[in-house]
N, CA, C and O atoms as a MOPAC input file, in Angstrom:
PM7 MOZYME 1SCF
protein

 N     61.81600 1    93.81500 1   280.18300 1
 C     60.81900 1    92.99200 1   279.52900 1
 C     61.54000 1    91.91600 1   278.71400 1
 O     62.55200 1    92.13300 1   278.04900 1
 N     60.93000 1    90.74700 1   278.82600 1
 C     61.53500 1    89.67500 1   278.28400 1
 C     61.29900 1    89.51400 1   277.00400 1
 O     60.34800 1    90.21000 1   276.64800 1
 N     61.93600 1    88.65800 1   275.85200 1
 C     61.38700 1    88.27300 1   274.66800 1
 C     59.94100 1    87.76000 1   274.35500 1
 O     58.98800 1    88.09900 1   273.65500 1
 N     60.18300 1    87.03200 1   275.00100 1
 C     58.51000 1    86.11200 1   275.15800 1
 C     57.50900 1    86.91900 1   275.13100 1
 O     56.55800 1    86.66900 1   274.39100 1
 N     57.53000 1    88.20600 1   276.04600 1
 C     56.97300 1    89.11500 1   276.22200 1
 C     55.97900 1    89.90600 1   274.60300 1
 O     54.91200 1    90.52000 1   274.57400 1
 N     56.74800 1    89.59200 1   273.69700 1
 C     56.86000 1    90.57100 1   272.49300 1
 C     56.48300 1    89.70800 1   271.30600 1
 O     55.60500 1    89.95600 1   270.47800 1
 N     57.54700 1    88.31200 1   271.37000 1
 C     57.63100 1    87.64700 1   270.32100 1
 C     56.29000 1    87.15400 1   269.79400 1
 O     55.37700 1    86.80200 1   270.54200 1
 N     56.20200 1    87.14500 1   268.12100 1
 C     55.31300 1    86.42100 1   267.72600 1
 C     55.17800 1    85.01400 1   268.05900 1
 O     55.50100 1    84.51700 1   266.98000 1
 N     54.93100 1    84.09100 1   268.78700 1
 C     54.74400 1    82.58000 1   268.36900 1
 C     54.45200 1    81.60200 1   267.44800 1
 O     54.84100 1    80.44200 1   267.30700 1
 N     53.40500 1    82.56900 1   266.63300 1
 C     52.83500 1    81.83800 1   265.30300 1
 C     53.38500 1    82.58700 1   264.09500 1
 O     53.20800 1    83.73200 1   263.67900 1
 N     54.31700 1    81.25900 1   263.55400 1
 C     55.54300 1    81.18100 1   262.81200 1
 C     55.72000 1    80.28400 1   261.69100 1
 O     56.01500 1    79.08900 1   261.70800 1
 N     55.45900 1    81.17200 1   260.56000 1
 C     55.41800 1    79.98200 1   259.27700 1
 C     56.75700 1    79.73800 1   258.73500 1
 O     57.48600 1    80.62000 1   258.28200 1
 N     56.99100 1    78.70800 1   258.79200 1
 C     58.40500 1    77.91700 1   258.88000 1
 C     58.33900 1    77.04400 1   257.42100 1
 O     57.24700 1    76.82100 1   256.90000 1
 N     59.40100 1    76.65000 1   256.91000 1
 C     59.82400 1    76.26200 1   255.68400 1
 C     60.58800 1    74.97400 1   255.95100 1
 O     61.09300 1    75.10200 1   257.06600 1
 N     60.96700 1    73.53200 1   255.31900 1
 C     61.70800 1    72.81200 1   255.54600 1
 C     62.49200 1    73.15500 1   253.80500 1
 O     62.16400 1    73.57300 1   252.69500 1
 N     63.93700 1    72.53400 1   254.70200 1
 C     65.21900 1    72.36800 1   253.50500 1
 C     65.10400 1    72.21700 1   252.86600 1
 O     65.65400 1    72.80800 1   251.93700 1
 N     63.75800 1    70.68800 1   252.64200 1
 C     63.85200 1    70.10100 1   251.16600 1
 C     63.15500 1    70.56100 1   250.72700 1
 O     62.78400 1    69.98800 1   249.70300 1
 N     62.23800 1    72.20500 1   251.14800 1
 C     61.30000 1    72.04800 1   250.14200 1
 C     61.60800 1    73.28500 1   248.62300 1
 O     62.79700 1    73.60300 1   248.63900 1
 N     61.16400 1    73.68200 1   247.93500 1
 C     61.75800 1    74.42500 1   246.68700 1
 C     61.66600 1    75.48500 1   246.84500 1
 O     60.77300 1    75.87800 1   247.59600 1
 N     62.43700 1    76.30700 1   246.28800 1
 C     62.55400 1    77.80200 1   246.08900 1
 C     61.05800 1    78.57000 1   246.33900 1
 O     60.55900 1    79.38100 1   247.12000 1
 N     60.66800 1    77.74000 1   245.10800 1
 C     59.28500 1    78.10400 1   244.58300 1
 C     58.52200 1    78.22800 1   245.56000 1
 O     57.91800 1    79.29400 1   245.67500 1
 N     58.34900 1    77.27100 1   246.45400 1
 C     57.34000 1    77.13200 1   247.58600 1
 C     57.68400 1    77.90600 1   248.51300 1
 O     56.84700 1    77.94100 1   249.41600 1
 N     58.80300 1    78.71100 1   248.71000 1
 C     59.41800 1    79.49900 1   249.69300 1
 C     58.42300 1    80.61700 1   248.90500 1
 O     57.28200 1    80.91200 1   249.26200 1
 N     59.04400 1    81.08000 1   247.91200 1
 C     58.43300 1    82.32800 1   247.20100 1
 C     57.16500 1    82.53000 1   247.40200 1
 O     56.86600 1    83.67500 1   247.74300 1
 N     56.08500 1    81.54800 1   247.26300 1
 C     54.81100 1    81.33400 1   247.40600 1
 C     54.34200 1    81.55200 1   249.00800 1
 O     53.34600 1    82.26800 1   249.10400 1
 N     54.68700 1    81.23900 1   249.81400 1
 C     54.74400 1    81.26500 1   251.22900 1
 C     55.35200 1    82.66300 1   251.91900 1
 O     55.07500 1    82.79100 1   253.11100 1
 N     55.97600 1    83.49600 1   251.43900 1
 C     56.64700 1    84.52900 1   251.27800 1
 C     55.64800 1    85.70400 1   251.39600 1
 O     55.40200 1    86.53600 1   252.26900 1
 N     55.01700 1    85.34000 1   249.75200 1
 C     54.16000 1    86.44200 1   249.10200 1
 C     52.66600 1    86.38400 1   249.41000 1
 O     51.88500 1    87.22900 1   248.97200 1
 N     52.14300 1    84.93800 1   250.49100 1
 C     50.77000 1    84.94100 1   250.93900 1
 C     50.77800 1    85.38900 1   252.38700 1
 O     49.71300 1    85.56200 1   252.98000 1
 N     51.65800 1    85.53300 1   252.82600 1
 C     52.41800 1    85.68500 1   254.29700 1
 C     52.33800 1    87.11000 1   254.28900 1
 O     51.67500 1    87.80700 1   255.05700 1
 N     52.92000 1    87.40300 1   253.54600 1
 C     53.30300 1    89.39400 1   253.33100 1
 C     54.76800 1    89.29200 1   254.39300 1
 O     54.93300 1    90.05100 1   255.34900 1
 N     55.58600 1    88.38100 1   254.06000 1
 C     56.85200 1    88.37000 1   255.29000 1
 C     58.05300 1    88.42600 1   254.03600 1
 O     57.76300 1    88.31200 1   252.84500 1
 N     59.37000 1    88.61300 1   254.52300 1
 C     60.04200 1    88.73700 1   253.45700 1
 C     61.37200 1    87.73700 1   254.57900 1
 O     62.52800 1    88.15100 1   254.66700 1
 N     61.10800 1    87.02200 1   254.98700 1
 C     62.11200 1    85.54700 1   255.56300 1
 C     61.30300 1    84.39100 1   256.42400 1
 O     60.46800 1    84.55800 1   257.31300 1
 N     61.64000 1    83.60000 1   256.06600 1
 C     61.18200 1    82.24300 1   256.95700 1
 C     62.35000 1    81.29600 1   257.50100 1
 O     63.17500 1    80.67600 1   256.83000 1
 N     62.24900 1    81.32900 1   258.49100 1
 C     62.82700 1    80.00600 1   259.59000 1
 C     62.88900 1    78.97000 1   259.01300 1
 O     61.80500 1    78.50300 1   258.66200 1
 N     63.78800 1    78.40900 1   258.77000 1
 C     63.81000 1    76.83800 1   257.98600 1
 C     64.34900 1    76.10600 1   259.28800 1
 O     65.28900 1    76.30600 1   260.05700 1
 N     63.26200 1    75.10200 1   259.18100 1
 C     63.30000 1    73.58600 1   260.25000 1
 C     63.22500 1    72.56000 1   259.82000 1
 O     63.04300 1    72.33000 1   258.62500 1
 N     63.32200 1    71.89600 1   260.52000 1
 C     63.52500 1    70.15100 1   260.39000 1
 C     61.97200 1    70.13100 1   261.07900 1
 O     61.37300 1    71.02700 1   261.67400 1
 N     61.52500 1    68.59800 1   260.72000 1
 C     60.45100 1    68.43000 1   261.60500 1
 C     60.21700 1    68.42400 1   263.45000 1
 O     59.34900 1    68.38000 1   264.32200 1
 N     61.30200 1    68.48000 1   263.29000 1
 C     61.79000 1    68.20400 1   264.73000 1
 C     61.92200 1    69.72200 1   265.33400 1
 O     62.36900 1    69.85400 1   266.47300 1
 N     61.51300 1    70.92000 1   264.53200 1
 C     61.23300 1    72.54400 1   264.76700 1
 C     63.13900 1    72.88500 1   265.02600 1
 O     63.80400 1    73.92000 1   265.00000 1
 N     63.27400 1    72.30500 1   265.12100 1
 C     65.38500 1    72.67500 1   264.98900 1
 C     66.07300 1    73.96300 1   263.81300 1
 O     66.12600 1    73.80900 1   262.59300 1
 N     66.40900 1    74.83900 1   264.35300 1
 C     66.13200 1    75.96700 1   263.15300 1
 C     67.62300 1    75.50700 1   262.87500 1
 O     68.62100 1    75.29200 1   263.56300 1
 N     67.23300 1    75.45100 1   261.30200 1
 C     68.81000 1    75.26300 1   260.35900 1
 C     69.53500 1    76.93900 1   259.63400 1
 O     70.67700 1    77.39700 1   259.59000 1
 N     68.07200 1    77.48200 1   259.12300 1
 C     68.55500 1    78.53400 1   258.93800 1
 C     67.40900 1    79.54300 1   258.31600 1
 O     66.21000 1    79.26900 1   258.36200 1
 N     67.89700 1    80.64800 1   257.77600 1
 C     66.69800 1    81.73800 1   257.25100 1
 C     66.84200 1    81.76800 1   255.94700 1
 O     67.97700 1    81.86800 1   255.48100 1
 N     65.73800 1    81.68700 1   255.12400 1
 C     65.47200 1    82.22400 1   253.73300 1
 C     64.66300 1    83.79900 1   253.13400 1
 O     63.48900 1    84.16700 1   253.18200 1
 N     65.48800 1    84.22800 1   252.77100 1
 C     64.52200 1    85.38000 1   252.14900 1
 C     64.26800 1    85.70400 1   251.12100 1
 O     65.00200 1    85.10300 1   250.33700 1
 N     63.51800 1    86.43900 1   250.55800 1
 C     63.03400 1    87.03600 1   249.30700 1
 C     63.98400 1    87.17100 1   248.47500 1
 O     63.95800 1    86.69400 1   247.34000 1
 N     65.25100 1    88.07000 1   249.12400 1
 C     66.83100 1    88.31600 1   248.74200 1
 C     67.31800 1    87.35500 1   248.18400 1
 O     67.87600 1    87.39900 1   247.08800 1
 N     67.13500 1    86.16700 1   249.01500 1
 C     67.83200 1    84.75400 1   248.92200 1
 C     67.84400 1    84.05700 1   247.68100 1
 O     68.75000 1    83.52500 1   247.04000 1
 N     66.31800 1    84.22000 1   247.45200 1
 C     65.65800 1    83.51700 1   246.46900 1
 C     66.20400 1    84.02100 1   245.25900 1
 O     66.88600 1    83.37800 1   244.46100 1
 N     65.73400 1    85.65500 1   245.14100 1
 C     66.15000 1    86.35900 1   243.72400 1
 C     67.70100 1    85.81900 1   243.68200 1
 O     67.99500 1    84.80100 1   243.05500 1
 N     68.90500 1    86.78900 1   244.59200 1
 C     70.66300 1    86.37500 1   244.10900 1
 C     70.83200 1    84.84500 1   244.04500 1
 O     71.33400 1    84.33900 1   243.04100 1
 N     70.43100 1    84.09800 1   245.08000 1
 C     70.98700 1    82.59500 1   245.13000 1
 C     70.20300 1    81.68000 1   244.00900 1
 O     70.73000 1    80.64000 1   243.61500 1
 N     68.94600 1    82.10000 1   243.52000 1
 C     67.88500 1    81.42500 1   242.82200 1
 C     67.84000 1    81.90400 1   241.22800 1
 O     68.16200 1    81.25700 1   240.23100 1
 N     67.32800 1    83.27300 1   241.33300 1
 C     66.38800 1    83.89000 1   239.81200 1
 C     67.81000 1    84.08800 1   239.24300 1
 O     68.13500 1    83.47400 1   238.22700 1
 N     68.79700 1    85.04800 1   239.95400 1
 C     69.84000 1    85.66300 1   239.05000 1
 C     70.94500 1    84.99800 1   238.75800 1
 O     71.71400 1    85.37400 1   237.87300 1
 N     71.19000 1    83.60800 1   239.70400 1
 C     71.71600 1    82.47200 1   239.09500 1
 C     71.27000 1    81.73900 1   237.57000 1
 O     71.85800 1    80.99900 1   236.78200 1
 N     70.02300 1    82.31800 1   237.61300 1
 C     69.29200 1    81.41700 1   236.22400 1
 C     68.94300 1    79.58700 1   236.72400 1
 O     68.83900 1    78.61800 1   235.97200 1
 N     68.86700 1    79.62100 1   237.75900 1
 C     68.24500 1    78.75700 1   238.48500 1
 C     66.55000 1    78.25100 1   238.44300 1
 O     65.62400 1    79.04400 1   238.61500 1
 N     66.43400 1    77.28800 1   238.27200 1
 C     64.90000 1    76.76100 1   238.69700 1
 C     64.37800 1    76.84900 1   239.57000 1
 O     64.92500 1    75.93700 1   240.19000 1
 N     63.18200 1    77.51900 1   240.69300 1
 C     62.98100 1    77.97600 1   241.78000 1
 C     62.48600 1    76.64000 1   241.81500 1
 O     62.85200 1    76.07900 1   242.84800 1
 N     61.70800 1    75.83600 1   240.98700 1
 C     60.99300 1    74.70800 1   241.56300 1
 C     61.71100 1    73.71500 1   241.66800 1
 O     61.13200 1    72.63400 1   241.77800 1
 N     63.39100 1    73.74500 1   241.66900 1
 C     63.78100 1    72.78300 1   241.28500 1
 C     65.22700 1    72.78600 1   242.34800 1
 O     66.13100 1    71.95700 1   242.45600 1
 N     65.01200 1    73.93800 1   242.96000 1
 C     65.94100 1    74.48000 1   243.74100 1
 C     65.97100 1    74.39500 1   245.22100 1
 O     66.19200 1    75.52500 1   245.65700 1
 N     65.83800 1    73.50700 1   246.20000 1
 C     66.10200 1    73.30900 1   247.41300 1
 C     66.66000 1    74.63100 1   248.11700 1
 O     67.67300 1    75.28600 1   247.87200 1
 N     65.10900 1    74.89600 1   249.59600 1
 C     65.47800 1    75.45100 1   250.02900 1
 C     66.75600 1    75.96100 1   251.16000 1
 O     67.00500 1    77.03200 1   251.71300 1
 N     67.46700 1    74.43500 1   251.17000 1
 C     68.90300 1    74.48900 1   252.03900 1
 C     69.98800 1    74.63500 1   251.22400 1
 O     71.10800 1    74.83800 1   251.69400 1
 N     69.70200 1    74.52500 1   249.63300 1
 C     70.67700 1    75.39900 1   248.54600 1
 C     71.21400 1    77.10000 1   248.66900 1
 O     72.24800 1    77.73700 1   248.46900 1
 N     69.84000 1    77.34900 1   249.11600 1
 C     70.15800 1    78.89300 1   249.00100 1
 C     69.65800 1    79.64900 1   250.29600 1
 O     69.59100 1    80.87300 1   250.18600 1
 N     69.33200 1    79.14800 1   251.38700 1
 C     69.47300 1    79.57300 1   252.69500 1
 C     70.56600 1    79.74400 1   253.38400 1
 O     71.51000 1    78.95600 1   253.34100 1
 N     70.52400 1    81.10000 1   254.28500 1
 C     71.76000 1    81.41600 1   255.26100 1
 C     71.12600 1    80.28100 1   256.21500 1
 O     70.02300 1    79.79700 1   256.47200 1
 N     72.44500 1    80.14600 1   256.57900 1
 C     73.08600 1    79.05400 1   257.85400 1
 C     73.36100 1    80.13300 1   258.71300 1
 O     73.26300 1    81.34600 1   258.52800 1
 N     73.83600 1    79.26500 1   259.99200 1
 C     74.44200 1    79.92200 1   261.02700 1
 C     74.12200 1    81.28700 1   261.48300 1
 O     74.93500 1    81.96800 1   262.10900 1
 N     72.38900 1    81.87200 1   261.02300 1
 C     71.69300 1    82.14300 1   261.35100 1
 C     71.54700 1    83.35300 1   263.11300 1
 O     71.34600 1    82.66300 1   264.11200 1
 N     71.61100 1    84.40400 1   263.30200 1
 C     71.79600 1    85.00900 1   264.60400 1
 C     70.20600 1    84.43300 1   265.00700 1
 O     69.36500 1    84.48100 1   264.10900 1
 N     69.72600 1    83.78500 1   266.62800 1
 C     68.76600 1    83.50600 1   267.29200 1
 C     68.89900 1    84.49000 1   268.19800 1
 O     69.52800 1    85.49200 1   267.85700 1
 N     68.32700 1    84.40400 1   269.55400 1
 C     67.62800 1    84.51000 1   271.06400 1
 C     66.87400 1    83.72600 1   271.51700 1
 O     66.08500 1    83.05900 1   270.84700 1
 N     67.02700 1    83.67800 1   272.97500 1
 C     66.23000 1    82.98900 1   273.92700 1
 C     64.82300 1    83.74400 1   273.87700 1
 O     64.84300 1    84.89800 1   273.44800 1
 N     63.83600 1    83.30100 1   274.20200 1
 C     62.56900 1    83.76800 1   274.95400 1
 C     62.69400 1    84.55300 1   276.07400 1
 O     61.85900 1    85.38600 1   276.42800 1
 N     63.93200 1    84.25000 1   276.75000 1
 C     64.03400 1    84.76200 1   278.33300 1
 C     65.17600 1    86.10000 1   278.52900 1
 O     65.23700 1    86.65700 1   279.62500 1
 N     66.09200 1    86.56800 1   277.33200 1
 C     66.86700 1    87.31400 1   276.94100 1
 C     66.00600 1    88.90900 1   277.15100 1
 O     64.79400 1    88.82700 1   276.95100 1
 N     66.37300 1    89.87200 1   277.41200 1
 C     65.57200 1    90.90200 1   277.69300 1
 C     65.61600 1    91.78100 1   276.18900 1
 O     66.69000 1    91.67400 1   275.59700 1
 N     64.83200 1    92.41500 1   275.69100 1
 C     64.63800 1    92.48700 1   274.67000 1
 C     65.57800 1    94.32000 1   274.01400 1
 O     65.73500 1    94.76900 1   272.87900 1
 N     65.87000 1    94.72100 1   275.02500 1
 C     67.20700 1    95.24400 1   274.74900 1
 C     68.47000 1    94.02700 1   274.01000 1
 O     69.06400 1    94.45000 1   273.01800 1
 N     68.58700 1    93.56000 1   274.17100 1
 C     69.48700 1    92.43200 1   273.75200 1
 C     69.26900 1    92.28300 1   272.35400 1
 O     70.17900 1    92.51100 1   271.55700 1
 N     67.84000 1    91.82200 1   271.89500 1
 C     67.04700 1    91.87200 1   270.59900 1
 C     67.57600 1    92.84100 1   269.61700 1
 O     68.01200 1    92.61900 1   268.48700 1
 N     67.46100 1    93.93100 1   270.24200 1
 C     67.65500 1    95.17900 1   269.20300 1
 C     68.95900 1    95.72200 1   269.08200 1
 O     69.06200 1    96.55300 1   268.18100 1
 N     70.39800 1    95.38800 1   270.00400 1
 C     71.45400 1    95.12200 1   269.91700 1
 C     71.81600 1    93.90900 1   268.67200 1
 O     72.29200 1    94.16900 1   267.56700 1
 N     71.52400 1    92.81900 1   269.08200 1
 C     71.34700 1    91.62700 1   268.16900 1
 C     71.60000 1    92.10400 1   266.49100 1
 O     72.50900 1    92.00500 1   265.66800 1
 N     69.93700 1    92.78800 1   266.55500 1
 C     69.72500 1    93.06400 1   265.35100 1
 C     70.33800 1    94.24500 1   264.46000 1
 O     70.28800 1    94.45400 1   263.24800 1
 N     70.86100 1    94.84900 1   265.38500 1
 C     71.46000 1    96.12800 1   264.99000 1
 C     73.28900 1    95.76700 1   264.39500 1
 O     73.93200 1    96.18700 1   263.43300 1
 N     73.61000 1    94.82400 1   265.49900 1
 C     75.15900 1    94.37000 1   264.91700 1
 C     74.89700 1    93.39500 1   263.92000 1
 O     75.54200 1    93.77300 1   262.94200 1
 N     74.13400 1    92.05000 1   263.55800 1
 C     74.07800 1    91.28800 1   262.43800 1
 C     73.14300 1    92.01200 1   261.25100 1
 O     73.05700 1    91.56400 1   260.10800 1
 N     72.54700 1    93.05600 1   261.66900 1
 C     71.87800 1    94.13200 1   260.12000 1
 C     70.49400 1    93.00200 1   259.64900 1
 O     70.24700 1    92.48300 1   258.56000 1
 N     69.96000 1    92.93400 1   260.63500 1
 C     68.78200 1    92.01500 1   260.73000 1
 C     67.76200 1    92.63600 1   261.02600 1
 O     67.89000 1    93.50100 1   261.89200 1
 N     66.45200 1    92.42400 1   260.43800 1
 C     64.87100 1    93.13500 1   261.03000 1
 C     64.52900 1    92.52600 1   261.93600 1
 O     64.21200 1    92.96500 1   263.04100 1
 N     64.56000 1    90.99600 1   261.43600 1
 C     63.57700 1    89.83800 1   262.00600 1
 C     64.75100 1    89.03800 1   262.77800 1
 O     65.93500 1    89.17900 1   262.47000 1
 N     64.24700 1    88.07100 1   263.94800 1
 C     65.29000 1    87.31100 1   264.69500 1
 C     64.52900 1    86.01100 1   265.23900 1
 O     63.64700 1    86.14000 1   266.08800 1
 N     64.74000 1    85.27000 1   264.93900 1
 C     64.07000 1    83.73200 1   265.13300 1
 C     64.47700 1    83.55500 1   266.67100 1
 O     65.58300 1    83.90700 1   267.08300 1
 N     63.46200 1    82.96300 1   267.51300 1
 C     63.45000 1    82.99800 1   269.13400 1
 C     63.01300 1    81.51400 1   269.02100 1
 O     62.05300 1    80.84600 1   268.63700 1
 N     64.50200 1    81.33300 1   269.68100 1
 C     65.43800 1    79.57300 1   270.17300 1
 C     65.17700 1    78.71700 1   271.65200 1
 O     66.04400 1    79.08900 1   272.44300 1
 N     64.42000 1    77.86700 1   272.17400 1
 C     64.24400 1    77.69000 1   273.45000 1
 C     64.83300 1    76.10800 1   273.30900 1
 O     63.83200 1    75.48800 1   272.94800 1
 N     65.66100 1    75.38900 1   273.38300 1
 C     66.25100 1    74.00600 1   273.96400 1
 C     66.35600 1    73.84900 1   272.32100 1
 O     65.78600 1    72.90800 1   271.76700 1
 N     67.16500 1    74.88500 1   271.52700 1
 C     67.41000 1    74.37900 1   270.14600 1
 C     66.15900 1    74.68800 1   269.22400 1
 O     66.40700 1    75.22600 1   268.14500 1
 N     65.22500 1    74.48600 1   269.44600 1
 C     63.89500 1    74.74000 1   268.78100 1
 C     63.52600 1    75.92300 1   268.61800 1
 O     63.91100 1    76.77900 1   269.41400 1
 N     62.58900 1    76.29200 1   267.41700 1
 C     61.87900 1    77.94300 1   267.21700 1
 C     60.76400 1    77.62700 1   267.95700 1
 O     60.07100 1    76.61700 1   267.83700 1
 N     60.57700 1    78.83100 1   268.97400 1
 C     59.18300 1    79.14100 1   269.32700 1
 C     58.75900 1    80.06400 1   269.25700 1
 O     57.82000 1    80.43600 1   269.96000 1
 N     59.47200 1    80.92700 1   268.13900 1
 C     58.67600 1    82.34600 1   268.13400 1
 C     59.82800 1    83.04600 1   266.96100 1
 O     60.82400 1    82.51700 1   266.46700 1
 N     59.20300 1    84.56200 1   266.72500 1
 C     60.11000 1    85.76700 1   265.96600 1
 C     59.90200 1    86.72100 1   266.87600 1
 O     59.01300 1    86.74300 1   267.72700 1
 N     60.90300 1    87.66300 1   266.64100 1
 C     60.45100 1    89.27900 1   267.21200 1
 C     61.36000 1    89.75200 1   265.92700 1
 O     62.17400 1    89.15100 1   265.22600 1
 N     60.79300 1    91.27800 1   265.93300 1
 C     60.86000 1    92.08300 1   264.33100 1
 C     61.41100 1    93.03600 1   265.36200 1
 O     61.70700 1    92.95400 1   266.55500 1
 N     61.42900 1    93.76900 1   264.63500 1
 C     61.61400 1    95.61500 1   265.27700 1
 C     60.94800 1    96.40600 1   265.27500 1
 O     60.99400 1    97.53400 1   265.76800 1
 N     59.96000 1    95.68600 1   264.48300 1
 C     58.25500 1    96.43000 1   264.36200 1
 C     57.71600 1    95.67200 1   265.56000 1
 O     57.11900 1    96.43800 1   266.31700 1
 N     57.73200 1    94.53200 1   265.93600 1
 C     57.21000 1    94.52700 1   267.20600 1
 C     57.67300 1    95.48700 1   268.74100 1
 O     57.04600 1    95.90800 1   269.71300 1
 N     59.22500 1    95.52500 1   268.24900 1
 C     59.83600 1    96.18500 1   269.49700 1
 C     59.24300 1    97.57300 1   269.40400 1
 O     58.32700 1    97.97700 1   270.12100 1
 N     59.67400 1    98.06600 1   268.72800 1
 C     58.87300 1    99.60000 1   267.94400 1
 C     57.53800 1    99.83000 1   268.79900 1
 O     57.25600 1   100.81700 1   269.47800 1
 N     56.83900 1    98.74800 1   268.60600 1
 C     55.44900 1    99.10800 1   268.80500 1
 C     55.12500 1    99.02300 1   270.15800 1
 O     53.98300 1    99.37800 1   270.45200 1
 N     56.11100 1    98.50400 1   271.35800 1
 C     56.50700 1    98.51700 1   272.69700 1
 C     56.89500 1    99.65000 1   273.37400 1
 O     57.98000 1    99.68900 1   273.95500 1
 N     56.01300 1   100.71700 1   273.36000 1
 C     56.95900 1   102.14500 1   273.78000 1
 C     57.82000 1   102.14000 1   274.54700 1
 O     58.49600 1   103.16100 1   274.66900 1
 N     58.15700 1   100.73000 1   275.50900 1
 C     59.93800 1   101.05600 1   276.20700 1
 C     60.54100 1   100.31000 1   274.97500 1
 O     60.46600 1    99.18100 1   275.46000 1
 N     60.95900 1   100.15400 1   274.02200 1
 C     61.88100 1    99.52200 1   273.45500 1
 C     61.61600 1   100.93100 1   272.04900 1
 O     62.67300 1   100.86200 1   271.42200 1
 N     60.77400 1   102.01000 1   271.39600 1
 C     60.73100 1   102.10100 1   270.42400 1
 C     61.99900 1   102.85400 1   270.20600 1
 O     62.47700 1   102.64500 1   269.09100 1
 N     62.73500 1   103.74200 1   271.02600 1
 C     64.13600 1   103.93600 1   271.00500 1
 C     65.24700 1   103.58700 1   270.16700 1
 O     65.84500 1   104.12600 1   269.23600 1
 N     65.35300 1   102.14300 1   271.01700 1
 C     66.55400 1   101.08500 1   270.79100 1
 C     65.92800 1   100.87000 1   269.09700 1
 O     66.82600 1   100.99800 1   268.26500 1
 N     64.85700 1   100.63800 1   268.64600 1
 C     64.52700 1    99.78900 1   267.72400 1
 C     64.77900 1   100.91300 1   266.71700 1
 O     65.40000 1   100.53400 1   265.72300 1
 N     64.36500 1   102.50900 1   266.74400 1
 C     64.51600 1   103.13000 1   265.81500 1
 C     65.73400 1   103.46800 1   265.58000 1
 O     65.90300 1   103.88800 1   264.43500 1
 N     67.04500 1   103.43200 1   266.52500 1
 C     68.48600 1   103.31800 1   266.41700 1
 C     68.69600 1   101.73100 1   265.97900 1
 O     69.65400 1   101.77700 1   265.20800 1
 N     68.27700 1   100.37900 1   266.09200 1
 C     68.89300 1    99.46400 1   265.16000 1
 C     68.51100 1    99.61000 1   263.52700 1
 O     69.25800 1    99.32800 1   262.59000 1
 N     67.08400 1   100.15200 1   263.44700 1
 C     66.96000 1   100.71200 1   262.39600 1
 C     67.93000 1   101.29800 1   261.33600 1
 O     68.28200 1   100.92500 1   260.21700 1
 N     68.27000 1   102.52200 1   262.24200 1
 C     68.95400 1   103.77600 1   261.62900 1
 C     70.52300 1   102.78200 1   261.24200 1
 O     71.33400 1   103.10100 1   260.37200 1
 N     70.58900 1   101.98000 1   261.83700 1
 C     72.21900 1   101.51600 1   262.03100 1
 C     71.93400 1   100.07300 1   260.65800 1
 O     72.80000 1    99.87100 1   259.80700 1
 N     71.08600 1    99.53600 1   260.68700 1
 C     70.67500 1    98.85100 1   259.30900 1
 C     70.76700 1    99.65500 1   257.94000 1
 O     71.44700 1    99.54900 1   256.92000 1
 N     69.92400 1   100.37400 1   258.32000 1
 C     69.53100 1   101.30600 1   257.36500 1
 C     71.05300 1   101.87400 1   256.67700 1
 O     71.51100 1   101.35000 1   255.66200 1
 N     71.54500 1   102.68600 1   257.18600 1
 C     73.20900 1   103.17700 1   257.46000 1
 C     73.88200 1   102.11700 1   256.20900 1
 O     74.19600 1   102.38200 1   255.04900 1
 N     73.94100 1   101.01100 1   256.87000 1
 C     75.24200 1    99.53700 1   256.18500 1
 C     74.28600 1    99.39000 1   255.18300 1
 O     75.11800 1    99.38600 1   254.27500 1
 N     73.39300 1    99.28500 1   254.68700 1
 C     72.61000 1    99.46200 1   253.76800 1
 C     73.18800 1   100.19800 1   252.07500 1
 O     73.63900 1    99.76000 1   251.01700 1
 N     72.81400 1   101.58600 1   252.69400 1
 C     73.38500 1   102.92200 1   251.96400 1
 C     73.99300 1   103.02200 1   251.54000 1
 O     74.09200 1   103.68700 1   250.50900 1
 N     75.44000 1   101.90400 1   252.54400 1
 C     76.82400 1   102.12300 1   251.96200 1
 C     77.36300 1   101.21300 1   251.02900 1
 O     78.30200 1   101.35900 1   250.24800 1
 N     76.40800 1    99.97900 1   251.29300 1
 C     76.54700 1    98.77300 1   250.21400 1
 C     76.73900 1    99.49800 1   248.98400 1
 O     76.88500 1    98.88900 1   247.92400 1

């Protein structure tokens, strides 16, 4: 089964310039804990999270409203294709210690897949509850 197969498409996305604050806000009406940061041009630059916000933002003693979201976003970001089989996904996510994985087609986001989506795929819930366990794990040991 392919990505496409699984992936969400409808994807609330964040641009660089916009503030901490508005990340946070978008975050907490969402019920998501990362967003895809793009250019208008849907070009994923990188991911912001909740995490991001608090270490790179609050516990800096930083201004969230004042704080650009390409200040404190990961770069260089792990993607997938749409067309990648979704074993791949949960490998992916299991070696970079990732839930969520932004899905890349000619450079552009057209989608997420979670591990709660894979999960909820009874051929994939396997793989997903072992990338889990293997997150979970590097976690613990932090």
């Amino acid at each position: 089964m392919e990505i496409k197969d699984l992936m969400n498409p409808s994807v609330v996305t964040i641009e660089p310039t916009a503030s901490a604050a508005l990340a946070a806000r978008l975050l907490s009406r969402h019920n998501v804990g990362s967003l895809p940061v793009c250019g208008e041009d849907r070009r994923l630059r990188g991911m912001v999270t909740d995490r991001d916000i608090v270490l790179r933002c609050v516990a800096a003693e930083e201004d969230p409203a004042q704080t650009l979201v390409r200040d404190i976003m990961t770069r260089g970001c792990a993607s997938i294709s749409p067309h990648e089989d979704c074993r791949a996904a949960t490998r992916l996510m299991a070696q970079q210690q990732i839930r969520r994985l932004p899905v890349v087609e000619e450079g552009k986001l057209v989608g997420i897949i979670s591990l709660a989506d894979l999960a909820r795929s009874q051929r994939f819930d396997m793989e997903a509850a072992q990338a889990l366990g293997e997150i979970s794990e590097n976690i613990v040991r932090r």
